[in-house]
C-alpha positions, 0 to 999 in steps of 0.5 A, spaced: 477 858 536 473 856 541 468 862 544 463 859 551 459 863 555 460 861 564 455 863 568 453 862 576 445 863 578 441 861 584 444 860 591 451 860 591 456 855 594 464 854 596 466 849 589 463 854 584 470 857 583 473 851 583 468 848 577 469 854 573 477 853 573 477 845 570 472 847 564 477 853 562 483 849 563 480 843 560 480 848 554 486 852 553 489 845 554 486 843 548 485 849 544 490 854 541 485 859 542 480 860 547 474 866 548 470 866 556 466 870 557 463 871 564 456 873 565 455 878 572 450 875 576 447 868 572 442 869 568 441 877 569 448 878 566 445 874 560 439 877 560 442 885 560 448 883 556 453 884 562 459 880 562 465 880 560 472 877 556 474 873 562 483 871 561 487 866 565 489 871 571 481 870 573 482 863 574 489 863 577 488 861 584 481 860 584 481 853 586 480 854 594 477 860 594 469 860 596 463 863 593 464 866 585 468 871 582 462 872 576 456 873 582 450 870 583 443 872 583 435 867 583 432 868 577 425 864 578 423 859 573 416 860 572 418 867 571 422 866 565 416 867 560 414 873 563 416 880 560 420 884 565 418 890 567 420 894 562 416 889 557 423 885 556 423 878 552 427 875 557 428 869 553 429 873 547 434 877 550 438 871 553 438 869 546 440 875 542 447 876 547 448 868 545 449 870 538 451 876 539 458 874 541 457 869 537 458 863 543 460 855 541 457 853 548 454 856 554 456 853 561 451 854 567 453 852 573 447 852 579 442 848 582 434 845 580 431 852 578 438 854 574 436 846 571 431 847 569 433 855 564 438 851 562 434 846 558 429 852 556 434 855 553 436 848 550 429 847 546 431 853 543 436 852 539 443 854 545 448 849 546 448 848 553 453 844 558 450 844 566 454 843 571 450 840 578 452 845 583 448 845 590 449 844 598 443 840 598 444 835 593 437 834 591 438 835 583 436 828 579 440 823 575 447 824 579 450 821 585 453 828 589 452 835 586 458 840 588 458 844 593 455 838 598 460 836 602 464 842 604 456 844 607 456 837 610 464 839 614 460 845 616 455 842 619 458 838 622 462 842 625 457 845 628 453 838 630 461 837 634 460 844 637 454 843 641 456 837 643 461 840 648 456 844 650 451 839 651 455 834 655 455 840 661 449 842 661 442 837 661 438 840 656 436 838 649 440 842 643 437 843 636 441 845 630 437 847 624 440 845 617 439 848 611 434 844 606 427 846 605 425 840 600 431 836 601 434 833 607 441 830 605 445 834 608 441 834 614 441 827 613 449 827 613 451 832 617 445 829 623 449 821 622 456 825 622 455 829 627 452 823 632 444 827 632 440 822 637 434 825 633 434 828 625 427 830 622 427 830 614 422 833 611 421 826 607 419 823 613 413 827 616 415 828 625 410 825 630 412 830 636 410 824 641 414 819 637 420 825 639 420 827 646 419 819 647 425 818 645 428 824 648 425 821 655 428 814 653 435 817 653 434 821 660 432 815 663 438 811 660 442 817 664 444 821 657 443 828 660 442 831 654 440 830 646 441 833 640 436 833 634 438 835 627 432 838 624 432 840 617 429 847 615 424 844 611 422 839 617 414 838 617 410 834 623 405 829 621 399 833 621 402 838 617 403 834 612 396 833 611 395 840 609 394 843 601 400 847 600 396 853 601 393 851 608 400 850 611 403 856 607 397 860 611 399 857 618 407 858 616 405 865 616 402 867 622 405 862 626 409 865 632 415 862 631 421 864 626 422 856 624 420 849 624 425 848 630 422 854 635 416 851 634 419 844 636 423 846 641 418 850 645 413 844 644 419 840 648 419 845 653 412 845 655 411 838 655 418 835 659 420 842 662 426 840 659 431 846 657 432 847 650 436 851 644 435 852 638 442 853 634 442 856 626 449 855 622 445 858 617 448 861 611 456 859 613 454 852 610 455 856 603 461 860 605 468 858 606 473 854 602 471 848 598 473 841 602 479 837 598 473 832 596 469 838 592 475 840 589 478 833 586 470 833 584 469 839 580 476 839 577 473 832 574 467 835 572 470 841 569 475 836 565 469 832 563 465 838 561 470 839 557 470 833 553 464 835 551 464 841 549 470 839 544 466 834 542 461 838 541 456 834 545 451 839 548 445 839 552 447 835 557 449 835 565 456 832 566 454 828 572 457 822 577 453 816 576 457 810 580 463 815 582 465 817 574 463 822 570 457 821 565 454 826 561 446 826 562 441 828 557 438 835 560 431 833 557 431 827 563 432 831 569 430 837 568 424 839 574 426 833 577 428 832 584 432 827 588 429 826 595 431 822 600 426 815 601 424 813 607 426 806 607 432 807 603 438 803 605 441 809 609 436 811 614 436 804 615 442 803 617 442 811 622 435 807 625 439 801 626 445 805 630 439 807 634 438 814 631 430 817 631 426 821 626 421 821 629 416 817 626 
């Protein structure tokens, strides 16, 4: 008898489903009997005691579907050691569900916040297995992270769409893409999509430099341009700024985002028109790509194995296109971001592609 703990924390994405349904079939597949059980809203569930004896028919044509069928909620990291408000050990309380139910494993699914509880509760004592879920593909120690590639479709489609429009009108186009901290996906979707300008957070904007290529496109007799800007994107002179310094500016700035702010200095510099479009959080919803399922299922699959063989307190990642187990302890609170000269923006500045540095 194999008993394991499921659960699904932070943002949620199209392929947690998907990585759900190869861990359980990676199991009954292998054991007479299994015991799921699924916790409601990631760690909440856990910690409250909500959850429930999960059977094959909830993960019976699961794989296409997006979202999750356990929930999902942010229970911030650095809040995990301070009592609830009812003076609630939440670490304890997550502990005592664990035994409770008498669990061999528990399985999280979620990104770096997810990551680093994950590993908390492994250095007290639960065997864990961490699968690397998140659109923004910023967790450290594996190659892609599920979830990324059906947000890169998204956005791309997106990026596609404006060029339609674009090539009717003279005007200067910004798609605002998902990542605070990270821009992979911006990165991404801004190549796939053919962006001439994409601003990262990882590599701070010099306005100049940005309308400087805008100008060079119109005076080639290109009538528009688009710019994929991350939701993180930062100028130069921001950057220079403490962390609390730009919090302060951000709050009583006048514009919704970093892409307004741009645009309108656009504007009034070139007088050039210009609109700004937010996917938003369509680049989380939908179906997973066929990429993110075959993924998931190896991940799942992978995950099994481990849990078959009793080797806990791991992520199941993709390094060098194979599955591989990684111990929590090295990557926990690490960030995977995007280098500036690394091989990829050479090439995109290569193809002629600004980010406006």
């Amino acid at each position: 008898m194999k008993r394991i703990g499921m659960l699904t924390s932070g943002g949620d994405c199209q392929a947690l489903n998907a990585a759900m349904r190869g861990v359980v079939k990676g199991l009954s597949n292998n054991v007479d009997e299994l015991e799921v059980y699924g916790f409601y809203d990631g760690y909440k569930g856990l910690i409250y005691g909500e959850y429930r004896l999960l059977t094959s028919t909830d993960f019976s044509g699961i794989l296409t579907k997006g979202g999750t069928i356990l929930g999902s909620s942010r229970q911030p990291f650095k809040l995990m050691r301070v009592p609830d408000e009812n003076g609630l050990d939440k670490v304890e309380a997550m502990k005592q569900t664990y035994y409770k139910l008498n669990l061999d494993c528990l399985v999280i699914l979620g990104g770096n916040g997810t990551q680093k509880t994950a590993n908390l509760l492994r250095e007290e004592g639960l065997n864990i297995i961490h699968l690397p879920k998140t659109i923004d593909n910023d967790i450290y120690g594996t190659d892609v992270t599920f979830g990324f590639q059906s947000a890169i479709n998204i956005a791309t489609d997106c990026i596609d769409c404006i060029h339609t429009t674009a090539a009717s009108h003279n005007r200067v186009f910004i798609v605002e893409v998902m990542g605070h901290k990270v821009g992979w996906l911006t990165l991404y979707a801004g190549i796939a999509g053919g962006a001439d300008i994409i601003l990262l957070p990882e590599i701070p904007y010099d306005i100049d430099k940005v309308i400087e290529a805008i100008e060079k496109r119109t005076k080639a007799g290109k009538g528009f341009t688009i710019l994929a800007v991350a939701e993180g994107a930062i100028s130069k002179k921001d950057a220079k700024l403490s962390k609390k310094e730009y919090k302060k500016k951000m709050e009583k700035s006048p514009y919704p985002s970093v892409s307004y702010e741009v645009a309108d200095t656009i504007k009034q510099r070139t007088g050039t028109e210009v609109r700004v479009t937010v996917p938003g959080h369509t680049q989380r919803g939908g179906s997973p790509t066929p990429y993110d399922r075959v993924l998931c299922s190896r991940l799942g699959a992978a995950a099994a194995e481990a849990i078959l063989e009793e080797d806990y307190g791991c992520m199941i990642g993709i390094v060098k296109n194979e599955t591989a187990r990684i111990p929590l302890e090295k990557v926990a609170g690490k960030l995977k971001v995007v280098e500036p000269d690394c091989q990829i923006i050479r090439e995109a500045k290569t193809i002629g592609i600004s980010f406006g540095d």
